[in-house]
Each structure stands twice: as structure tokens, then as C-alpha cells.
N, C-alpha and C positions, 0 to 999 in steps of 0.2 A: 183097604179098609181105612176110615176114617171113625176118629174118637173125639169129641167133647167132652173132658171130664171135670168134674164141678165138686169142690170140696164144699162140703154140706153139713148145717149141721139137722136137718130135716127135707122129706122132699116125699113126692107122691103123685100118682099117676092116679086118674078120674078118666073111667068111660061111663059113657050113659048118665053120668049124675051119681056114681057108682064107684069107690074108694078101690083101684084092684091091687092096688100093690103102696107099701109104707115102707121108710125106712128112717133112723134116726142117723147120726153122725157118721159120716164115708165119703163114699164117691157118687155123685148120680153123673151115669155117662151116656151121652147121647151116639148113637153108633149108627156110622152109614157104612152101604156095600160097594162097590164098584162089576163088573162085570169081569175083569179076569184077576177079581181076588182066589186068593187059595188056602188051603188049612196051613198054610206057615203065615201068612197076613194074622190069620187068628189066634195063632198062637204067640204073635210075637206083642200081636195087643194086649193077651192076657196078663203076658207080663210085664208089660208096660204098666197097665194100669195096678198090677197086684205088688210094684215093686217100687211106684212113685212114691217118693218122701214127701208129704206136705202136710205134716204133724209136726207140730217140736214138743219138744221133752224137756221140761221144768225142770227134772233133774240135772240136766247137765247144762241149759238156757241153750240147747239147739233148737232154731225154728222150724227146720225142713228134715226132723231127725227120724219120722214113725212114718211107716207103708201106711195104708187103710188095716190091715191086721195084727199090726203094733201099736193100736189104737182101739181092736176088735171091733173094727165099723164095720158097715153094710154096704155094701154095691148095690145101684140100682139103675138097672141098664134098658132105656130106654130106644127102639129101631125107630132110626129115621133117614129117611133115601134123602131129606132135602138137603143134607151135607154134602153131596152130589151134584147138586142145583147149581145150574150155571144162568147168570143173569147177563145174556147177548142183547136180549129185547125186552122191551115191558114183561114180558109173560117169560118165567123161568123154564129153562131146558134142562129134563131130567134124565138125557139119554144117557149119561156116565152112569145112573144109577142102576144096580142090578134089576132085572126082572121082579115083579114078585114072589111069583110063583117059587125059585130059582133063589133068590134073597131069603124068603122064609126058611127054607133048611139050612140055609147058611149061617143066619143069623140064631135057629133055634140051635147048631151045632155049637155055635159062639158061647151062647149061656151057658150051655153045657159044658163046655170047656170051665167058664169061669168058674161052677158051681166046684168042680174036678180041683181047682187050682188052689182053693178058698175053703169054706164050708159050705154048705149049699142052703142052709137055711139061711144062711146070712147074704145071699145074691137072689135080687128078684127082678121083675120085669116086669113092662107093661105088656101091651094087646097087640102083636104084629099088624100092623095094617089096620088099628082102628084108629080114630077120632079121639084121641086122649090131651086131655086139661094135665100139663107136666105143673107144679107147684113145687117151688124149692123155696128155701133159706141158705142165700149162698155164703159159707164161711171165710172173710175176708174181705174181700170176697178172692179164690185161687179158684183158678180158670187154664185148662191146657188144652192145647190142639194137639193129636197124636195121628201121624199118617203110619200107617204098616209099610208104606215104600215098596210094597209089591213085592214083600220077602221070597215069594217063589219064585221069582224070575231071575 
């Protein structure tokens, strides 16, 4: 599994012309599959992302001292196979990337996870496999790439 995660201090997913999901101050993370990911890849992004410090805390002038839940932000986790995307030739190759079919339960297990990990109203999502307008306000701007390393193998 592969993660983009974007410290935020707003962001939101648009299908159809159509507002599906909002969040104010957290993480919006862009999340790809691979094809022999496994629920330990899943698990180990959960807590990747639920344990990254990139808050600080006035209190003490630490800059990287608060999770996204020591801050009580929102997660907002967006599916995208194109982190998978390999650019060999003009035209990108998405065969790294999970199936759909295959990908959809994986990825709708991921959420699940996160929701389990967190609060669950406070993790949302966009439209597996639709046509979505991502709009963010990125805070900092703090930006991380997180590979799972293929924790099941």
C-alpha cells in the first residue's frame, strides 16, 4: 500500500458537481493498492497515519509534537490506483495497481480499519472509482509519502 498524506487545514471531495465528503483540520490521504497487498500493509498504514506527529504544541513550542487526534482532526481518505502509475512511455502503466473489483474491498476494509482505529465520524471518504474534484488547503505546506513495505511478506 501506498499513502499520500497532506496536513490540512480544510479539504473535500466533489463528484458530479456534488460536495460527498468535507473535513476541516487533519490529514487528507491519498491511498493506492498494489496487487499482493495484505491486511498487515493495512494495518500498519493505519497506524502510520493515526501516529504521525505534524502538529506542534504551543504549550511546550514543539512543532511535530500532536497525532491528527491530539489535535482532534479529521481524516480524509481518498482511493487512488494512480500512486501505482508507472511512467515507462507517454501513456502511464497501471498494472502495479490492484484490480478493481479486488481493490474496492480492500480499500473499503482500509476505511474501516481507520474508522475502528480513530472515531468514525471523524474519517471520511470519497466515491471508490468515481471521477472526483480533491480540493485541499495544504497546512504548510507538510506532505509524506508512506509505503506499507509489504508487511505480510
Amino acid at each position: 500500500m501506498r499513502a499520500v498524506i497532506q496536513r490540512v487545514t480544510s479539504a473535500s471531495v466533489e463528484v458530479e458537481g456534488k460536495i460527498v465528503s468535507k473535513i476541516g483540520r487533519g490529514w487528507l490521504c491519498l491511498v493506492g493498492v498494489t496487487d499482493d497487498d495484505v491486511d498487515a500493509d493495512a494495518e500498519y498504514l493505519v497506524k502510520k497515519i493515526m501516529r504521525t506527529r505534524a502538529w506542534p504544541d504551543p504549550e511546550n513550542n514543539s512543532p511535530w509534537a500532536k497525532d491528527v487526534a491530539g489535535i482532534d482532526g479529521e481524516v480524509l481518505l481518498v482511493s487512488q490506483f494512480t500512486l501505482y502509475g508507472r511512467l515507462k512511455k507517454p501513456k502511464p502503466d497501471f498494472s502495479k495497481a490492484m484490480g478493481p473489483d479486488k481493490a474496492r474491498d480492500f480499500y473499503q476494509s482500509f476505511v474501516e480499519r481507520m474508522r475502528a482505529a480513530y472515531q468514525p465520524d471523524r474519517v471520511h471518504d470519497g466515491v471508490f472509482g468515481a471521477m472526483m474534484n480533491v480540493e485541499l488547503v495544504n497546512d504548510g505546506p507538510v506532505t509524506f509519502m508512506l509505503d506499507s513495505g509489504h508487511q505480510g511478506h
